[in-house]
N, C-alpha and C positions, 0 to 999 in steps of 0.2 A: 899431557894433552890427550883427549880421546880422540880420534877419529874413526869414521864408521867407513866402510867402503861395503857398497853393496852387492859386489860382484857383478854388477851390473855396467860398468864402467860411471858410476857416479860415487861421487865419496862426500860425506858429511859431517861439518864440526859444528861446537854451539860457542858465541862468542865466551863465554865463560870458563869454557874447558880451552882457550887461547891463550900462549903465555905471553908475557907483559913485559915488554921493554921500556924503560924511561929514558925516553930522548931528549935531553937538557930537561925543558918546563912541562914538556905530555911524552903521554903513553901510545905506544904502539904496539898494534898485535898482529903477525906475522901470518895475516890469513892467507897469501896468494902461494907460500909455502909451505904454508898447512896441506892446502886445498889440493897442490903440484898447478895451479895452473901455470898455462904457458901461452894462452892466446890474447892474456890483457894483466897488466898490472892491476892489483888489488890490494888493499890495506885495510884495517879499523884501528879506531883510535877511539878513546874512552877519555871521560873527565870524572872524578867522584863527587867533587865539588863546585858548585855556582864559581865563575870567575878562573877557574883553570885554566889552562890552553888546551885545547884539543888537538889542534896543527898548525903549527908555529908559520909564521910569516914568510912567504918565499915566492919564487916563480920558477918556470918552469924551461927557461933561456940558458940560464947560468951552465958553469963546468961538470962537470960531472952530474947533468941532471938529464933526465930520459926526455924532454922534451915534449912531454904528454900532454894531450887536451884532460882534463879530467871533469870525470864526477863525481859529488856529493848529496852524499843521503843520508839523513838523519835517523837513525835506527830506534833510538827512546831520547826522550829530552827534548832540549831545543839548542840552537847553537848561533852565536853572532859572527856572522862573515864580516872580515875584513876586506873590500876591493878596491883597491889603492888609495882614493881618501875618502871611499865610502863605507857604507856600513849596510848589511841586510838580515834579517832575523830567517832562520831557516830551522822549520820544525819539520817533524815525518809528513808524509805524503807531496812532499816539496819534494823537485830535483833540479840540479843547480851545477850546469854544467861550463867551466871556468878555461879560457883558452891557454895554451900555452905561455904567451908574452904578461899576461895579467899577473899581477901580485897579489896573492891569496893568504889568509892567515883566520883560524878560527877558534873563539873561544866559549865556551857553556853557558849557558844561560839556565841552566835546572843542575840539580843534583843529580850525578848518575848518569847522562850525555853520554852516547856512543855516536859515532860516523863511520860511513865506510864513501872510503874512494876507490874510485874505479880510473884508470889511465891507461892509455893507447895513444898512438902515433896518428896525430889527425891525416885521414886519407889512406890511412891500411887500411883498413876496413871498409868495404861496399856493403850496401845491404842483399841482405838474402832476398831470394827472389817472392817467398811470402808477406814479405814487408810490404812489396806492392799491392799485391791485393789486399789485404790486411788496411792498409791505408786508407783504400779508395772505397771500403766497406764505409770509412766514415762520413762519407757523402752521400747528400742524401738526394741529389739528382744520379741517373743512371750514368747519362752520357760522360757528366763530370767523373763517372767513376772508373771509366771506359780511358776518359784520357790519362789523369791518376797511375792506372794499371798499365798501361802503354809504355810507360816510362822504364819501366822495369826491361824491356825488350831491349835497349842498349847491352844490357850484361848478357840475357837470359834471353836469346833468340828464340830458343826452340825449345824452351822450358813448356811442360806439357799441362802443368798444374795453372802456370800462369795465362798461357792459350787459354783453358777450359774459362777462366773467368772472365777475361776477356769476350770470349764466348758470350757469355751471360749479360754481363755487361751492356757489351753493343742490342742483345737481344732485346733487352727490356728499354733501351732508348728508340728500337726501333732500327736500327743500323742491321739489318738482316743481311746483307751478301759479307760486311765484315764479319759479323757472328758468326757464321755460316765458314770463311777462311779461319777462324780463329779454330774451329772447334773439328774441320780436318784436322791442323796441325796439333792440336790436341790427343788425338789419339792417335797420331802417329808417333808421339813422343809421349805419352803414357797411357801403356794398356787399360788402365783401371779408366781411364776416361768413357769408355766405350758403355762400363758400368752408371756412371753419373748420367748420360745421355736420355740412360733411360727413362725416368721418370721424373725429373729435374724442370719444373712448371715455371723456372724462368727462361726454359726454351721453348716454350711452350709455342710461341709465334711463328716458329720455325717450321713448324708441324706441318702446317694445313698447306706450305710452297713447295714444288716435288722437288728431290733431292738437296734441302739446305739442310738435313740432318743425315750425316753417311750413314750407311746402313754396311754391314759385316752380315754372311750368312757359310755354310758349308753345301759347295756343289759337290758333296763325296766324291770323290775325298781330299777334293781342292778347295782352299780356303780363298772366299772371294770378299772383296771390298767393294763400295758404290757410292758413287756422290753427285752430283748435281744434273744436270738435267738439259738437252737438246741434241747436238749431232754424239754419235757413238764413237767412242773412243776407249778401246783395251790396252791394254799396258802391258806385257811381257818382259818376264824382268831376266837379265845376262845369269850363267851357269856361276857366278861368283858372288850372288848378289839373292835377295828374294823382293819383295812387292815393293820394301820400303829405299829402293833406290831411287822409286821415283816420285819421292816425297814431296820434291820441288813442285812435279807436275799435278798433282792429287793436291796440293794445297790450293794451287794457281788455276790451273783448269776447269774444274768445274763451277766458275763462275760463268763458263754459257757452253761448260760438252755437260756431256754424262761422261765419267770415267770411270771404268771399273780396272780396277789391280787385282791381282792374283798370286799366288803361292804354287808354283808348278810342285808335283809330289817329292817331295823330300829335301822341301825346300821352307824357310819360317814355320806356317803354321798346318802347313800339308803333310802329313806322313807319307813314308814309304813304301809303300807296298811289297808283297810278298810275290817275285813271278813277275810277268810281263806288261807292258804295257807301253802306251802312246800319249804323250803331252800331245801332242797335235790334233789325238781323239777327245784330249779333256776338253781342250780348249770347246772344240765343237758343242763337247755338253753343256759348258758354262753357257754357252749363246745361245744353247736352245732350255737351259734352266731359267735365263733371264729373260729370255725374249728379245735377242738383240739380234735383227735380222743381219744386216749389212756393215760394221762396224768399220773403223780404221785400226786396223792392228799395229800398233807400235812394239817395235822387239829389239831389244839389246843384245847383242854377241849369241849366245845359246836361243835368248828368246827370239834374235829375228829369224833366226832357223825355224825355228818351230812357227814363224809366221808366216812364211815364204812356204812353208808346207800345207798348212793348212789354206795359203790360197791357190795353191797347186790340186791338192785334192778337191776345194771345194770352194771353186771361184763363186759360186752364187751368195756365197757366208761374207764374204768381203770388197768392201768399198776401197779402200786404197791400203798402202803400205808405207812406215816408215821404218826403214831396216840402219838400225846404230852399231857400227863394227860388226854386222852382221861375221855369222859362220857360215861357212859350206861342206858338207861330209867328204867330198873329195880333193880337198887344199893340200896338194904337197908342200907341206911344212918347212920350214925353214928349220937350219941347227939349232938355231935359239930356240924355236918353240918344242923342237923336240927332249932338248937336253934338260925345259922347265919340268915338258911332261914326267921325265922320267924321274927325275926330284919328287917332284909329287908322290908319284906311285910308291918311290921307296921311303919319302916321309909317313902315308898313309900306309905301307905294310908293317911300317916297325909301330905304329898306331901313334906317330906324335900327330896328330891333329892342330897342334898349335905349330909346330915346325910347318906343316900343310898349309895353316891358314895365313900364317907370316911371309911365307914365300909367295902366295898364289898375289897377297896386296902387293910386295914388292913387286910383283911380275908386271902385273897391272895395274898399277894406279903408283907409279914412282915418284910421282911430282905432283898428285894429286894433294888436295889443302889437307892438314889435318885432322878436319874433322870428317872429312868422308873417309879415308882411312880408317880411321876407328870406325864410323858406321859399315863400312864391307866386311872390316876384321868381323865384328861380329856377328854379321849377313853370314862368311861364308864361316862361321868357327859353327852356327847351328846346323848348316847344312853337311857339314861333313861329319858331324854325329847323330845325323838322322839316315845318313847313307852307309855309316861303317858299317852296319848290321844287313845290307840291302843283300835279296837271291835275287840272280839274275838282274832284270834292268829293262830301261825304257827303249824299245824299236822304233825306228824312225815311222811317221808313218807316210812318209814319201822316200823309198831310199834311194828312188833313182832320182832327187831333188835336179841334181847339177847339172844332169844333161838333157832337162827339161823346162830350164829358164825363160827359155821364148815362148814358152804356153802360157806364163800368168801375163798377162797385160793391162793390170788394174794399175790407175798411178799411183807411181811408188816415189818416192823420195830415200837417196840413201845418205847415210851421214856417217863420216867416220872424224875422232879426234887426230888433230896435225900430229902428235907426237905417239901414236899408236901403234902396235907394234908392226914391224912393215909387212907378215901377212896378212893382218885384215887391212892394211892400206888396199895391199893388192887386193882382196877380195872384192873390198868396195869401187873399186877399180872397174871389176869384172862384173859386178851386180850391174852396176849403170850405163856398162856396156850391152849386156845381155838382155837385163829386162826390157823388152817392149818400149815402157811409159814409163823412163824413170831418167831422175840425173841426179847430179852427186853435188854434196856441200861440204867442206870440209873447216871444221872448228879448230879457231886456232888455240893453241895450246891447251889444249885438251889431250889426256889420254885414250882410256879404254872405256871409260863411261860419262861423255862429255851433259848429258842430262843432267849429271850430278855434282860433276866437278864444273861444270859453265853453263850452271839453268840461265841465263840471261842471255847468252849467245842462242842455247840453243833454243830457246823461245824465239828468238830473231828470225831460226832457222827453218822451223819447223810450222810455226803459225800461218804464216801464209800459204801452207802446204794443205794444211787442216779445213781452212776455209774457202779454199779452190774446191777440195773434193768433195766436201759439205754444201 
């Protein structure tokens, strides 16, 4: 037997170069062993002569049998199926898919007759997530192809390809504010979408409405994101994490905020920099890059710090606060937090970065679902190798922050998850003690980044927050 492998991980035989087994009255050629596969049963069977058997009479119930749905395709020739006391002629371009309990048997009808069956375990197999759109391409109404595509979202929530068509989809039926969520979560779940966006004239409708197409730009040397359109809302994302923690809210919210997310420096898509500097001072530049006089700054653990500063330095920049597990630079630490630090420190001095990124999710997110887990792993596995090379480091740009609390009195809302670790319980304690205009909510089982791990809580919690200071 030949077989070709291309080094490519694919490998290739020709039935002819197949050896030949005769199995009582037909012949069998050993393609699915040829081949190595191992994700589906495979065979060919051959006849030389009119009247032959090609695959003998059977079902697929019985003892020792795999119990497979199968198919049949006629490769040259023609072939007469047997189906328990019926009969059907099946030539190429037919395909003739036979269930497990059915009795099946097929014989030649031409000189020379090959078949290939294909068999699987009915219900292993889900379809890939390009099957949906691939499908709903066959339609020739939009909307029809919109719901088509939809269906795919039971397996394939945050598949980014399948969003983007969806996208499209809704677009040209006219469903603009779906289009418009569809094609957020799009390029939050594949960067390449950000490329399609652009000249793609079945989004064309989307165009001429402000913000139902995100816009991505760099405020040197922070990497900023932008979507939909009315009250101002910034997004600050926690020291463990970068923009795309708050995917939830970037999908959701901008159906009536403008929301902009952000990459603090050395962090997703923000570099490092060399020497000194102030997140509290970028931030300021993004809002006067964009234009956003008075926003609500939303900040998670590291980000509400850097919130609570910048509306300390410059109450006139902000409308209100919502601080999640916020930090404060002067928190006498508890032994747990101290002992995680020093973990860290000596994971990142021996340079495991993955030992660093493993621990920092254990730290914070222990009960979190698994898939935001894997999204932080990989949030902070970028950041800690855009920082191993970092001189010097970011200054606060408020460093007497903490014992200047009663001076911001913008309303604030603070929120911490029930199962958090107990010093930012206490901080957020202390936040909604201290602040002026604020009080405190607390998400139940939630950990350290309840936006993400209970976007549905914390939409409960925070929404009515939004539209009071709006």
């Amino acid at each position: 037997m030949t077989q070709h492998d291309d080094g490519h991980g694919a490998r290739h035989v020709r039935l002819a170069d197949l050896p030949r087994a005769e199995i009582d009255d037909h012949i069998w050629h050993p393609l699915r062993r040829a081949l190595g596969a191992t994700g589906f049963g495979v065979g060919a069977y051959s006849a030389a002569r009119a009247g032959d058997v090609l695959v003998g009479t059977h079902d697929e119930t019985g003892a020792g049998s795999n119990r497979h749905e199968e198919l049949y395709v006629v490769l040259r020739g023609r072939a007469l199926v047997e189906l328990g006391t019926e009969e059907l002629e099946l030539g190429p371009e037919e395909f003739l898919l036979v269930e497990p309990q059915a009795r099946r048997g097929l014989r030649a009808l031409a000189d020379d007759t090959s078949v290939l069956v294909i068999g699987g375990t009915p219900g292993a197999i889900s379809p890939a997530p390009y099957e949906h759109w691939y499908a709903a391409l066959t339609a020739d109404d939009p909307a029809e192809s919109a719901v088509i595509a939809a269906e795919g979202l039971t397996a394939f929530p945050r598949h980014g390809q399948l969003h983007y068509q969806l996208a499209c989809f809704n677009a040209l039926a006219g469903n603009v504010e779906a289009a418009a969520a569809h094609l957020r979560q799009a390029v939050t779940s594949d960067e390449r979408a950000w490329e399609w966006l652009l000249d793609d004239a079945d989004l064309d409708v989307l165009r001429d409405l402000p913000g139902l197409v995100p816009t991505r730009q760099s405020c040197a040397p922070v990497h900023v994101e932008q979507a939909g359109s009315g009250l101002d809302v910034v997004l600050l994302h926690a020291g463990i994490a970068d923009r795309r923690m708050w995917d939830p809210q970037w999908v959701e919210w901008p159906r009536d905020l403008r929301v902009t997310r952000l990459d603090f420096r050395g962090f997703g898509h923000s570099q490092r920099p060399k020497g000194e500097f102030s997140h509290g001072d970028d931030v300021v530049a993004v809002l006067d890059a964009l234009g956003l006089e008075r926003p609500i700054l939303v900040g998670a653990s590291f980000g509400g710090r850097v919130a609570l500063e910048v509306a300390l330095a410059r109450p006139d920049r902000v409308s209100g606060l919502v601080l999640v597990g916020a930090g404060l630079p002067d928190q006498d630490w508890t032994t747990e937090l101290e002992e995680y630090g020093a973990a860290e420190e000596a994971a990142l001095a021996a340079g495991d970065l993955d030992g660093a990124t493993d621990l920092n999710v254990d730290f914070w997110l222990p009960t979190a679902p698994d898939w935001v887990r894997a999204a932080i792993r990989e949030q902070q596995r970028r950041a800690l190798e855009l920082q191993a090379t970092a001189e010097e480091g970011e200054v606060p740009l408020r460093a007497e922050l903490a014992t200047r609390l009663g001076e911001i009195d913008v309303p604030a809302l603070v929120v911490v998850g029930e199962s958090d670790r107990a010093d930012f319980r206490a901080i957020a304690g202390r936040l909604a003690g201290e602040l002026p205009n604020a009080r405190l909510v607390v998400i139940p089982s939630a950990t350290h980044l309840p936006s993400l791990e209970q976007p549905e809580a914390f939409e409960t919690a925070v929404r009515p927050f939004l539209e009071s200071v709006g």
